[in-house]
FIMARTOR-576227 format. One line per field, with one value per atom (N, C-alpha, C): residue in one letter; z, y, x; atom name. Coordinates in Angstrom, 1 decimal. Example, Ala and Ser with C-alpha at 12.3 -4.5 7.8 and 13.67 -1.06 7.14 Angstrom:
BEGIN
res c(A  A  A  S  S  S)
w c(7.8  7.8  7.8  7.1  7.1  7.9)
v c(-5.7  -4.5  -3.3  -2.2  -1.1  0.0)
u c(13.2  12.3  13.2  12.8  13.7  12.9)
atom c(N  CA  C  N  CA  C)
This chain:
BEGIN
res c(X  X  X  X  X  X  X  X  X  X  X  X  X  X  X  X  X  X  X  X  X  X  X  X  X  X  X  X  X  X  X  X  X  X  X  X  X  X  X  X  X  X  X  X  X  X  X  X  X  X  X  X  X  X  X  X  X  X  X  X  X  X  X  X  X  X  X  X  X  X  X  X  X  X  X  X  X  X  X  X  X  X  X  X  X  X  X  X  X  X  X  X  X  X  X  X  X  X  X  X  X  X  X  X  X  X  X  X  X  X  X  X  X  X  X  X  X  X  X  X  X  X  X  X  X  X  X  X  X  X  X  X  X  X  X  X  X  X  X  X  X  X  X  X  X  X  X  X  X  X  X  X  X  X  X  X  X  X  X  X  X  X  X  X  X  X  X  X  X  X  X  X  X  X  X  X  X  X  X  X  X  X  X  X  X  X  X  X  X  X  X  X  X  X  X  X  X  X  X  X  X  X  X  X  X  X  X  X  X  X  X  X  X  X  X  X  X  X  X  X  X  X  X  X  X  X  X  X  X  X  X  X  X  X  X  X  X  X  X  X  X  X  X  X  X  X  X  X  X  X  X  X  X  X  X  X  X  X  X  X  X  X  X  X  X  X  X  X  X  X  X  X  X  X  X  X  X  X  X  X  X  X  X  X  X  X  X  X  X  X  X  X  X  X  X  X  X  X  X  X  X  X  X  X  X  X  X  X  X  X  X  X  X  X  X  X  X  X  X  X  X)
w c(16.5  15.2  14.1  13.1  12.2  11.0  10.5  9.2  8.0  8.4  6.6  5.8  4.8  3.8  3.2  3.0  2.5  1.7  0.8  -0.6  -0.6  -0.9  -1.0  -2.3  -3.0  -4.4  -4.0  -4.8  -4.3  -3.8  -4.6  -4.4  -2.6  -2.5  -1.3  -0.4  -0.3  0.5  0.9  -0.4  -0.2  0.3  -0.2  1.2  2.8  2.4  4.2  5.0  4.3  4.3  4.7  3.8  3.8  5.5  5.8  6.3  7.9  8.0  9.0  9.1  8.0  8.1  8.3  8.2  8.9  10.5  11.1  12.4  13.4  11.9  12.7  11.7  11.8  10.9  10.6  9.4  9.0  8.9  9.3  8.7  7.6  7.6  6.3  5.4  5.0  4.7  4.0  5.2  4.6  3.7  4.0  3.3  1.6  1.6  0.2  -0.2  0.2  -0.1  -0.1  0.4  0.0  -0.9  -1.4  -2.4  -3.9  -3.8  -4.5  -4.8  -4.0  -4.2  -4.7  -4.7  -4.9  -6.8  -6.9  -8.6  -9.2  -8.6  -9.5  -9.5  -8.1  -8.0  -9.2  -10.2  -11.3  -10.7  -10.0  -9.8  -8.2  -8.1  -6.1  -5.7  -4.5  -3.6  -3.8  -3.7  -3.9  -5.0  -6.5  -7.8  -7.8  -6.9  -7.2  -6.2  -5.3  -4.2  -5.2  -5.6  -6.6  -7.7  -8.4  -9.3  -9.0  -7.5  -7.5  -7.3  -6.5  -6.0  -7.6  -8.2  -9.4  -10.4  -10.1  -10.9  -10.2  -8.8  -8.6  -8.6  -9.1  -9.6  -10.8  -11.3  -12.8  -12.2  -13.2  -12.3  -12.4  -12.2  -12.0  -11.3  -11.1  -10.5  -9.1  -8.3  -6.5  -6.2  -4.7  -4.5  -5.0  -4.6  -5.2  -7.2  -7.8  -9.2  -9.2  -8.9  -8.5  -8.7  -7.4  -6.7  -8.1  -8.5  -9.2  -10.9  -11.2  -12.2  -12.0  -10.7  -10.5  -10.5  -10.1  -10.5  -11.6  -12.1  -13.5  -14.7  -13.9  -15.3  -16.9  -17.3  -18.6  -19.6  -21.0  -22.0  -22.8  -23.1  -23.8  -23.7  -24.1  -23.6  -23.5  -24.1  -23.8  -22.7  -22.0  -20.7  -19.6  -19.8  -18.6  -18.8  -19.8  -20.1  -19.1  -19.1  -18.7  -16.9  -16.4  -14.6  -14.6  -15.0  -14.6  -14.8  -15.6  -16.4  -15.5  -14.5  -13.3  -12.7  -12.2  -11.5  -12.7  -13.7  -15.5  -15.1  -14.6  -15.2  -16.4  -17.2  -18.4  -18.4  -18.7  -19.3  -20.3  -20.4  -21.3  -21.9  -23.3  -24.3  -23.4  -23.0  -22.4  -20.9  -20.3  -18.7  -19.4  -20.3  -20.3  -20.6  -21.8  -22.3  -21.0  -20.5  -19.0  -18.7  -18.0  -17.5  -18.0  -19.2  -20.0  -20.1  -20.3  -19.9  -18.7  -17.1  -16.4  -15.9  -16.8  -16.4  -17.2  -18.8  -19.4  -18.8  -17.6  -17.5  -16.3  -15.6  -14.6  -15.4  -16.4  -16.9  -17.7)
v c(-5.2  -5.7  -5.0  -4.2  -4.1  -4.4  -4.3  -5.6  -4.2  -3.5  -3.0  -3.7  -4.0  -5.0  -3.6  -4.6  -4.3  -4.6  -4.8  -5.5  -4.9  -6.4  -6.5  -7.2  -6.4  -7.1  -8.6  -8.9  -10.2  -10.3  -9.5  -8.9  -8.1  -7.1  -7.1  -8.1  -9.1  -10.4  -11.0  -11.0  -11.7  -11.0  -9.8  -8.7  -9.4  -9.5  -9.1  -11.1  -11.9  -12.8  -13.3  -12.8  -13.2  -12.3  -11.1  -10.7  -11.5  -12.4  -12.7  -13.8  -14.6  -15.6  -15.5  -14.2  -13.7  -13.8  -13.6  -13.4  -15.0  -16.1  -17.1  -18.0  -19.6  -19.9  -20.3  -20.2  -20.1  -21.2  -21.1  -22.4  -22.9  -23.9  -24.5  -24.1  -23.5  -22.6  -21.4  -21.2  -19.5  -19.7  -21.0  -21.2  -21.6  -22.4  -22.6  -21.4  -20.2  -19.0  -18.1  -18.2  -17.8  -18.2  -19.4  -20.0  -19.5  -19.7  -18.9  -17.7  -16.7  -15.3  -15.1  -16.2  -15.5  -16.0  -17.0  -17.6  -16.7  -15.9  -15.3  -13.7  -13.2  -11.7  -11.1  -10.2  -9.6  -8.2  -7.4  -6.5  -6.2  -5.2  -5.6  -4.5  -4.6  -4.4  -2.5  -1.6  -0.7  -0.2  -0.4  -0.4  -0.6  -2.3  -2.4  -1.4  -1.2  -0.2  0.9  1.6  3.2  2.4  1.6  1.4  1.2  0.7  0.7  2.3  2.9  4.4  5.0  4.9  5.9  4.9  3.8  3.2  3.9  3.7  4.4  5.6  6.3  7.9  7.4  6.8  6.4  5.9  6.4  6.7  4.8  4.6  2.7  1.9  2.3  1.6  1.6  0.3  1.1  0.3  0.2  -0.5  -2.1  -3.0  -4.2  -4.5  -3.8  -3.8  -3.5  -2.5  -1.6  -3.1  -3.5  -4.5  -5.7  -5.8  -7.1  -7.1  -5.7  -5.3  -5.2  -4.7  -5.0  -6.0  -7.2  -8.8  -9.0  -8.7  -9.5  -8.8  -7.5  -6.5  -6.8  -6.7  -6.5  -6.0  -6.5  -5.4  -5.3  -5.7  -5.6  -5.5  -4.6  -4.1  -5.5  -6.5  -7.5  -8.3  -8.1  -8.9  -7.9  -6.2  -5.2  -5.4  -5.9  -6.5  -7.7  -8.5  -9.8  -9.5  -8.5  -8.3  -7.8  -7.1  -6.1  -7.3  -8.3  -9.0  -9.6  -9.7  -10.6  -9.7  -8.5  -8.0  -6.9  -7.1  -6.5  -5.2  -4.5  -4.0  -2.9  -2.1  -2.0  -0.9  -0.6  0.2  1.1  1.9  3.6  2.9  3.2  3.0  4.4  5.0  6.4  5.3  4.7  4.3  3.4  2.2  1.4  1.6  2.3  2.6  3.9  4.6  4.9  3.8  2.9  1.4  1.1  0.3  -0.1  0.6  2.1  3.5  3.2  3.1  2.7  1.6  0.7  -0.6  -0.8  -0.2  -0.1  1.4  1.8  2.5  2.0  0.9  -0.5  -1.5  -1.7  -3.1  -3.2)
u c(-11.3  -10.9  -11.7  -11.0  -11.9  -12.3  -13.1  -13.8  -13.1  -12.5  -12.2  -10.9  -11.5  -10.6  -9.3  -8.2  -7.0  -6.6  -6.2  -5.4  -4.1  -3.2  -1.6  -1.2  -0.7  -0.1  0.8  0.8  1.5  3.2  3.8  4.9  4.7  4.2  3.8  3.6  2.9  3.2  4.2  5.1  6.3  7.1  7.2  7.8  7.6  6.4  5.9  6.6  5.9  6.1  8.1  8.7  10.0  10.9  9.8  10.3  10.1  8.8  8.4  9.2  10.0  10.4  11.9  12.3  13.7  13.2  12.0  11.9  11.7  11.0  10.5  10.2  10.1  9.6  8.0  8.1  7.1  5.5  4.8  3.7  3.6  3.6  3.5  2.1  1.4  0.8  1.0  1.9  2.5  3.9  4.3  5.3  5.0  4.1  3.5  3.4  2.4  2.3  3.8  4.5  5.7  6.5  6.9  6.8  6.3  4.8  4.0  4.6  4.4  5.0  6.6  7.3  8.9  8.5  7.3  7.9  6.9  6.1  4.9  5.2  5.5  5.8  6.1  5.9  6.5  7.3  6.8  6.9  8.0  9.1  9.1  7.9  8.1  7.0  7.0  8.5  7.8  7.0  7.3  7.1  5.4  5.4  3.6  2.8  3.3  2.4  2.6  3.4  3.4  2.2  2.1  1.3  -0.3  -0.3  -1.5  -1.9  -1.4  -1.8  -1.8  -1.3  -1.6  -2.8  -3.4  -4.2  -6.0  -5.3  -6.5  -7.0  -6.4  -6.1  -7.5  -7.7  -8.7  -10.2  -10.9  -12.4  -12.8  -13.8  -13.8  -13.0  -11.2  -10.5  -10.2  -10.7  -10.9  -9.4  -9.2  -8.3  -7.9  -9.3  -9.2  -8.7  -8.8  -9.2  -7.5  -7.4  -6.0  -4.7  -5.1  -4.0  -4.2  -5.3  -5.4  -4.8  -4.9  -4.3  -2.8  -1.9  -0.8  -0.1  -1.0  -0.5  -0.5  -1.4  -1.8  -0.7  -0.6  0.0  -0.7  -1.7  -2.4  -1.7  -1.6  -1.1  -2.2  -3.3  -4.2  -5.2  -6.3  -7.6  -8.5  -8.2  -9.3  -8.7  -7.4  -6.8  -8.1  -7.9  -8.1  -9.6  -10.3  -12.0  -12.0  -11.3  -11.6  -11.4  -10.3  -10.4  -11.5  -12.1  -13.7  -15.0  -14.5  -15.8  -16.6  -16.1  -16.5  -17.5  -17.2  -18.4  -19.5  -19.0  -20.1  -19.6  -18.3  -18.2  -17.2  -18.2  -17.8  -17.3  -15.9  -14.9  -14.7  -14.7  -14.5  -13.4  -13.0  -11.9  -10.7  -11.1  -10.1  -9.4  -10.5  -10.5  -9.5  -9.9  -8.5  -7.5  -7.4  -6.0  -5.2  -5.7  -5.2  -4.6  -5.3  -4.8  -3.7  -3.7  -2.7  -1.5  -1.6  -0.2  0.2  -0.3  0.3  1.0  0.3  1.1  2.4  2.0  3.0  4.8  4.0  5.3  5.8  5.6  5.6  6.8  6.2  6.7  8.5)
atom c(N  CA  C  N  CA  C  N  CA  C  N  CA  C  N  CA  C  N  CA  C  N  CA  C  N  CA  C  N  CA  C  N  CA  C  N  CA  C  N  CA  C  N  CA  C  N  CA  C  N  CA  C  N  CA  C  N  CA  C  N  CA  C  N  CA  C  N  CA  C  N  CA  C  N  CA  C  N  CA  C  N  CA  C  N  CA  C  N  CA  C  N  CA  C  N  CA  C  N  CA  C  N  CA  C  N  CA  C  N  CA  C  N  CA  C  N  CA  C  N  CA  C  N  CA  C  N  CA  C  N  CA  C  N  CA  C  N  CA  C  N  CA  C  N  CA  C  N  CA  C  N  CA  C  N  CA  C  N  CA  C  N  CA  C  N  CA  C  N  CA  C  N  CA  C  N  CA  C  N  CA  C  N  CA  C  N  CA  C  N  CA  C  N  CA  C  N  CA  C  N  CA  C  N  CA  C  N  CA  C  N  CA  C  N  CA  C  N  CA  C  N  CA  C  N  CA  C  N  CA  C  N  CA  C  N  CA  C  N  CA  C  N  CA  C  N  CA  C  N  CA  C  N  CA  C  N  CA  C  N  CA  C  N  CA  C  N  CA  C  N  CA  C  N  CA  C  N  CA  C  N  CA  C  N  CA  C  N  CA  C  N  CA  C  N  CA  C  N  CA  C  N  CA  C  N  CA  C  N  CA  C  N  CA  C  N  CA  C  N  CA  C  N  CA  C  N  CA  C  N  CA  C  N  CA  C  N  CA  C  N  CA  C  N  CA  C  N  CA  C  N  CA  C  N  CA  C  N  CA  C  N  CA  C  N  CA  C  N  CA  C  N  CA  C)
């Protein structure tokens, strides 16, 4: 088993999720989380996977940051301030408005 972490947009989930629940039903757990994912998803699943791969094209942005900006989709440099705030870190005026271009050709 290995311990390397993965990140799945949320839209991605519900992909994955709806598909498991064409094969079986679901736990009630994953069903709440399914749930979740059909009222929150903004994006479909291949749109957020292209969005994250070109977010992390931007120097600061790893995969986690990536996926979390694809949920959130930000339009404003103090939204793409407040995902980084958490771990201090701080953003180039060039790094965000990148950000913001991509999400804005997403949305």
């Amino acid at each position: 088993m290995s311990d390397e972490k993965h990140y799945v947009t949320l839209s991605e989930a519900r992909k994955m999720l709806e598909e498991v629940h064409e094969e079986r039903e679901l736990s009630y757990e994953q069903s709440l989380a399914l749930q979740h994912a059909q009222k929150f998803a903004k994006l479909d699943p291949e749109k957020a996977k292209k969005m994250v791969e070109e977010l992390m094209e931007i120097d600061a942005v790893n995969e986690y940051y990536a996926t979390k900006i694809a949920e959130i989709l930000p339009t404003h440099p103090d939204d793409v301030r407040a995902i980084f705030a958490t771990d201090k870190i701080v953003l180039q005026l060039s790094q965000m408005e990148g950000i913001l271009e991509v999400v804005r050709k997403y949305i």
